[in-house]
C-alpha positions as CSV (number, residue, x, y, z in Angstrom):
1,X,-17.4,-25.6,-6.2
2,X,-15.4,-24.3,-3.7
3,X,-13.5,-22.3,-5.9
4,X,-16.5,-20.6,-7.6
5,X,-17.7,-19.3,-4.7
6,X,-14.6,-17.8,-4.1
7,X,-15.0,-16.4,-7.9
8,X,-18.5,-15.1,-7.3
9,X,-17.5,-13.5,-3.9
10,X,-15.0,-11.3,-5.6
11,X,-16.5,-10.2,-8.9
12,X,-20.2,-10.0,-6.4
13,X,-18.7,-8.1,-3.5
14,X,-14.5,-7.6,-3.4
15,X,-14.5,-5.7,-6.4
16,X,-16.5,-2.9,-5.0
17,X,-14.0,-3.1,-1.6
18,X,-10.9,-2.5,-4.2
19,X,-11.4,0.4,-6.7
20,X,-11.3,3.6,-5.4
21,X,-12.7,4.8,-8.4
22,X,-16.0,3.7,-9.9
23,X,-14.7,3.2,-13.0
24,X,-11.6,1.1,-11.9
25,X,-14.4,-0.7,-9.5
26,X,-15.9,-2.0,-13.1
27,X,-12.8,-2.7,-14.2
28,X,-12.1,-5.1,-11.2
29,X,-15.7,-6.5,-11.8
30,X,-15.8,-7.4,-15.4
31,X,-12.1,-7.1,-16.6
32,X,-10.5,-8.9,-14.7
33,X,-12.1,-11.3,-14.0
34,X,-12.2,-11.9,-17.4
35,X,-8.5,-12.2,-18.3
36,X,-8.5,-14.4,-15.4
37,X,-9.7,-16.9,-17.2
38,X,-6.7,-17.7,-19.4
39,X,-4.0,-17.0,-17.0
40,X,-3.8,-19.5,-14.0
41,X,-1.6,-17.0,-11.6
42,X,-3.6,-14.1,-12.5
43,X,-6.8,-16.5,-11.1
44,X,-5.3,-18.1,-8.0
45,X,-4.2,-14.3,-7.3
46,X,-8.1,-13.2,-7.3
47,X,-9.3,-16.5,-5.3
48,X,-6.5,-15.7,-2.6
49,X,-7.8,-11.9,-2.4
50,X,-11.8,-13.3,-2.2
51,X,-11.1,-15.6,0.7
52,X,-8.6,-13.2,2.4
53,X,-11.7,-11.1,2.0
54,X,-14.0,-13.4,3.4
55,X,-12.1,-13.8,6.3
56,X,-12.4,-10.7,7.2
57,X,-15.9,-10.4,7.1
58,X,-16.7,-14.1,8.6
59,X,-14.4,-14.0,11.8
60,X,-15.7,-17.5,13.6
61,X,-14.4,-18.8,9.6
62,X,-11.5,-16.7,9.5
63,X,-9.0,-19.7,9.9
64,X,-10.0,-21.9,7.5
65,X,-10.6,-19.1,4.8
66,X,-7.0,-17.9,5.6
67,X,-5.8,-21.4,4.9
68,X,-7.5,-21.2,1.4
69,X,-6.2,-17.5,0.6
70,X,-2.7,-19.2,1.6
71,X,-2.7,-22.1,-0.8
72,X,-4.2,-19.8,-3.8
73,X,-1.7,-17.3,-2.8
74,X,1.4,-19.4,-2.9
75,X,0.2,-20.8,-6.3
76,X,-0.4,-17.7,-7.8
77,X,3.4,-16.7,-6.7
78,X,5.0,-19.6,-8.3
79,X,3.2,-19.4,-11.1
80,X,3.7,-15.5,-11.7
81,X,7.2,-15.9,-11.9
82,X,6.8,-18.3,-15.1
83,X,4.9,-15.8,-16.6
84,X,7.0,-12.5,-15.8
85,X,10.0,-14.7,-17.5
86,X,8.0,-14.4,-20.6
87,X,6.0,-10.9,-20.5
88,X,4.7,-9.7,-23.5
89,X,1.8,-8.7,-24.9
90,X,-0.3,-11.8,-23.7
91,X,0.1,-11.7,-20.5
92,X,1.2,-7.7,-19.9
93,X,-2.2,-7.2,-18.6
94,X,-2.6,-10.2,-16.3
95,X,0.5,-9.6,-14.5
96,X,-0.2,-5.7,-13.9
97,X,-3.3,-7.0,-12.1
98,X,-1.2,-9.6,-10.3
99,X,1.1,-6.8,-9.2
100,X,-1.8,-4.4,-7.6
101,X,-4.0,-7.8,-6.5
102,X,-0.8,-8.7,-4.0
103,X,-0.5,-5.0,-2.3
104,X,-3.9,-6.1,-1.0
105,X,-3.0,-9.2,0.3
106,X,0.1,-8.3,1.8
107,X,-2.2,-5.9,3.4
108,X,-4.5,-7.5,4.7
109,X,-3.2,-11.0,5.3
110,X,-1.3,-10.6,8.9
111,X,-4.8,-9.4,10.1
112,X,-6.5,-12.6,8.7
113,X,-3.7,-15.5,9.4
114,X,-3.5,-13.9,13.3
115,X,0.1,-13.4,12.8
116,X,0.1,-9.7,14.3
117,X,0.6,-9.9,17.7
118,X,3.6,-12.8,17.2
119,X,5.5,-10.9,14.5
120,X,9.0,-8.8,14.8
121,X,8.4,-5.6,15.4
122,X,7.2,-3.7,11.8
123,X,7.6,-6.8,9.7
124,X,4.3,-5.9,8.3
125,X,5.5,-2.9,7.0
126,X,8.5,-4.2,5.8
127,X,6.4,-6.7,3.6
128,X,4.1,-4.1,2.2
129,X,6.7,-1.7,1.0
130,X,8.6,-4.5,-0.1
131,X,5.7,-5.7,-2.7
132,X,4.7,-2.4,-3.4
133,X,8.5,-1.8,-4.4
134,X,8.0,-4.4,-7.0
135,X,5.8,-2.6,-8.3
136,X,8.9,-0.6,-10.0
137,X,10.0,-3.9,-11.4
138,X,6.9,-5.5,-12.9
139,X,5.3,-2.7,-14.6
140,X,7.9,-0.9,-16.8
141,X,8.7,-3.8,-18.7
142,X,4.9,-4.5,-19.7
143,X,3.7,-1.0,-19.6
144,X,4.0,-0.4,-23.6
145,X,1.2,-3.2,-23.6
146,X,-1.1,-2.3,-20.8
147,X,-1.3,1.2,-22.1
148,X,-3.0,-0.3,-25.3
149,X,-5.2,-2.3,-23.6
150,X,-8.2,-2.6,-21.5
151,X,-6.3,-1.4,-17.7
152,X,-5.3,1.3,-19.6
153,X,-7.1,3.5,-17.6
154,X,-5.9,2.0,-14.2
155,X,-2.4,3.4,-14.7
156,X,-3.6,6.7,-15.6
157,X,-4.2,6.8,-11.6
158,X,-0.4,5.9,-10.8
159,X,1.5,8.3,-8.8
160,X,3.7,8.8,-11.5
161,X,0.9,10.4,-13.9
162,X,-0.6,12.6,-10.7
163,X,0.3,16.6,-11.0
164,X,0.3,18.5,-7.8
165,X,1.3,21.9,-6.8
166,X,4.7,23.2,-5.4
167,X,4.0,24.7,-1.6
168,X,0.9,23.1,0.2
169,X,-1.7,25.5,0.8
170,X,-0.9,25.9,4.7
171,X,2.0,27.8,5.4
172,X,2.3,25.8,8.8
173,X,2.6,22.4,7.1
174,X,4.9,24.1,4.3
175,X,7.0,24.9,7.7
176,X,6.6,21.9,9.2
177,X,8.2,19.6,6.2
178,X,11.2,22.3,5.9
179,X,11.9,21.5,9.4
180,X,11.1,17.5,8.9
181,X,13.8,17.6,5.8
182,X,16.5,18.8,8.0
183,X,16.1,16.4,10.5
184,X,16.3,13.8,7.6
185,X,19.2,15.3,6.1
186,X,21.4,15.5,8.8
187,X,20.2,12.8,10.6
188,X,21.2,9.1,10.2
189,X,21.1,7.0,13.5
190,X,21.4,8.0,17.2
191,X,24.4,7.9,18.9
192,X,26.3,7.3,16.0
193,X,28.4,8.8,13.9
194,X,26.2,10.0,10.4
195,X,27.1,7.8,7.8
196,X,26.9,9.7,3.9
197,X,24.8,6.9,2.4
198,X,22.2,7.2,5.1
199,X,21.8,10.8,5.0
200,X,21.0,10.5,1.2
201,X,19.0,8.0,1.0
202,X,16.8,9.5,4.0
203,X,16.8,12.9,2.7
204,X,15.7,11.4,-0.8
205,X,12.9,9.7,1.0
206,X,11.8,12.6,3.0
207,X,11.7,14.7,-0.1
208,X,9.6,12.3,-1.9
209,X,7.4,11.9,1.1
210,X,6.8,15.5,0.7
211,X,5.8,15.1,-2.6
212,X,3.5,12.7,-2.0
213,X,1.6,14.8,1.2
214,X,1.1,17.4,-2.1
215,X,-0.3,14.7,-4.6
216,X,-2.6,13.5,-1.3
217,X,-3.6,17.4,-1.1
218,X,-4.3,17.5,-4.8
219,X,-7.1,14.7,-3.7
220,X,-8.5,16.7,-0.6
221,X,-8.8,20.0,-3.4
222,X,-10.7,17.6,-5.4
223,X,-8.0,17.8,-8.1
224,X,-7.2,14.2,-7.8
225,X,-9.9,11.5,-6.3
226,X,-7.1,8.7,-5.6
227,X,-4.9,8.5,-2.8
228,X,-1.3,9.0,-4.0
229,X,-0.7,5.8,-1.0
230,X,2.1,3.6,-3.8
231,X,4.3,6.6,-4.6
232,X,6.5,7.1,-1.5
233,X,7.3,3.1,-1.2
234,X,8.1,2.5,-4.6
235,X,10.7,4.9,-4.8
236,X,12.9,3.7,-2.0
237,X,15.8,1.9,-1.7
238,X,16.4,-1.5,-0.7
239,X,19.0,0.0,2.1
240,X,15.8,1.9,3.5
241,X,14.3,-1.5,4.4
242,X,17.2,-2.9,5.7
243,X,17.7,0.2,8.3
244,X,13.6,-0.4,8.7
245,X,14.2,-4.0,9.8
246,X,16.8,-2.9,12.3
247,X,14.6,-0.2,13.6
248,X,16.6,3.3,13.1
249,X,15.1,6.1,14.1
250,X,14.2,8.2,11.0
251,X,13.0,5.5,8.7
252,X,10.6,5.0,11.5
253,X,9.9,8.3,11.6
254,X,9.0,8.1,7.8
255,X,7.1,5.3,7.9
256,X,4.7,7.1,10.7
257,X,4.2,10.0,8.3
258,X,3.6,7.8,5.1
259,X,0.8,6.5,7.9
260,X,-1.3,9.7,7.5
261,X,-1.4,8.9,3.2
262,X,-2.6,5.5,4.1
263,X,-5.0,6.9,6.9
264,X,-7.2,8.7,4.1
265,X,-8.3,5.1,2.9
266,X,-8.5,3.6,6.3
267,X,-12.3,2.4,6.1
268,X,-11.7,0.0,3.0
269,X,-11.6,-3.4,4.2
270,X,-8.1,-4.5,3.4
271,X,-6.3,-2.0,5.4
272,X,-8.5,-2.0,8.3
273,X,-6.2,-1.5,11.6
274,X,-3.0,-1.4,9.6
275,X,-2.1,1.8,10.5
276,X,-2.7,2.1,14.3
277,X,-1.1,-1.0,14.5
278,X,2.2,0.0,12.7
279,X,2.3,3.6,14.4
280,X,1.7,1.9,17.7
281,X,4.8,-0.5,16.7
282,X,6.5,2.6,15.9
283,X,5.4,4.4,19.0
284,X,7.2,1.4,21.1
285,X,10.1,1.2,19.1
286,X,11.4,4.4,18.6
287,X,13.6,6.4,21.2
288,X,12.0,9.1,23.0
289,X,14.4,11.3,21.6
290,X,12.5,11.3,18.4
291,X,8.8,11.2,19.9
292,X,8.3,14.6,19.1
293,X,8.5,13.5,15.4
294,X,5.5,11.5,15.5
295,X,3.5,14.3,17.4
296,X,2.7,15.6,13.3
297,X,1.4,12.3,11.8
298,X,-0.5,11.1,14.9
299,X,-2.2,14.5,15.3
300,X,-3.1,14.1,11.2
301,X,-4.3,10.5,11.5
302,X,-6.3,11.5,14.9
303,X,-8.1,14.2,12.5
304,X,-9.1,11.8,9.7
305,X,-10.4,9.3,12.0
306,X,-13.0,12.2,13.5
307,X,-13.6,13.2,9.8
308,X,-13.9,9.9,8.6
309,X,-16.6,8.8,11.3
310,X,-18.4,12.1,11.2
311,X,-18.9,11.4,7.5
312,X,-20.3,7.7,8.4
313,X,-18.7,6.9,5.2
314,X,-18.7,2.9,4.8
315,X,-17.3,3.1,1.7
316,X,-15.6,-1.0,1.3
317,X,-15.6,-1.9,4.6
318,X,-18.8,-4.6,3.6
């Protein structure tokens, strides 16, 4: 029993608090669900994500909930692994929902086990961009299959498939990323001496930052409806993460300005307080030398929030 109300939470009331897109929202409803039923990982995956959920919005039960969302969480990982040994055409499409159903709970989880305010400094983030990286690995294998079938129509929103223009449409902003590259590309870690590898790898992820502030304008033009939020961290580079972990300045920087993406779908239930909570780990960790850097993304994010609460849009955060 326990485990259908878990079931009936999600396909009742997480699956509107997931889709940005109505028609992906029905897909997380009824599809799902569905192919849920014959892949064990795939289920234990959705169970973990209800009672993550329900954690959130039942804080005097959020313990024991997160206990739950644990146990169903770990299963669903060892089990997934079984089943990405032997994709094909069976399973393609319950392992692409796997891959997007643990984004959310790496999102949300710190938040709902507590472990926030005890954890080294941007391990969070270092844990979302790390699944969201995997991303890279999961889907290109099983893509030929998914395409054909019934999620088709969730990877027509991936990042990949998003057109956006060339220059953004303020001059000031087009200014302001000129100026942001160089300090990526000539940059690498204060008071050292630049090392080549750092300098390309940040100047690779600067540029593709860029690229994603121009898919994110696409959506504000009404080009695009969905957030391009994957795109930047699945392109980077496993020696990104490891400079992340040991806090150097301009992967710090660039994780404050990926912020702002992630800002725009602040009010949905799973990201709630993620980002003020890494740019204020950011804030503390970086050297003043750089504050000036993170003047941009917090003035951006301070915008959307007065947007965002002007619009009284609850969108997801039931």
């Amino acid at each position: 029993m326990a485990h259908l109300e878990l079931l009936h939470h999600f396909i009742a009331v997480t699956s509107e608090a997931l889709g940005v897109e109505t028609i992906s929202r029905q897909v997380w409803k009824l599809t799902i669900p569905q192919i849920a039923l014959s892949h064990e990982f795939l289920m234990h995956s959705i169970l973990a994500v209800a009672a993550l959920h329900i954690a959130h919005l039942r804080p005097e039960q959020r313990r024991s909930y997160w206990e739950r969302a644990a146990t169903h969480q770990e299963r669903a990982l060892e089990l997934q692994q079984e089943a990405m040994a032997n994709a094909g055409p069976d399973n393609a499409d319950a392992l692409f929902s796997f891959s997007l159903l643990v984004i959310y709970f790496a999102f949300a989880s710190p938040k709902a086990s507590g472990s926030q305010e005890s954890e080294e400094p941007l391990a969070g983030a270092i844990q979302c961009i790390s699944i969201i990286r995997g991303i890279r690995y999961v889907v290109p294998p099983i893509q030929q299959w998914v395409e054909k079938g019934p999620l088709a129509q969730l990877l027509s929103f991936h990042p990949g498939n998003m057109k956006s223009n060339h220059t953004f449409n303020d001059p000031d902003t087009d200014r302001y990323f000129q100026r942001f590259l160089v300090l990526c590309s000539t940059s690498s870690d204060m008071n050292k001496t630049p090392e080549f590898e750092d300098i390309e790898q940040y100047a690779a992820a600067a540029s593709t930052l860029r690229a994603s502030f121009l898919k994110a304008e696409s959506v504000a033009d009404g080009a695009l409806k969905t957030p391009p939020i994957w795109h930047w961290a699945c392109r980077l580079a496993p020696e990104f993460l490891e400079r992340l972990g040991k806090l150097h300045p301009i992967p710090l920087v660039l994780v404050a300005h990926w912020c702002v993406i992630l800002a725009q779908i602040r009010q949905y239930w799973w990201i709630q307080g993620w980002v003020d909570h890494t740019t204020g780990q950011i804030q503390e960790c970086l050297p003043r030398e750089y504050h000036e850097w993170l003047e941009w993304p917090t003035k951006k994010i301070q915008e959307q929030r007065e947007n965002w609460m002007r619009r009284g849009d609850e969108i997801g955060s039931s």
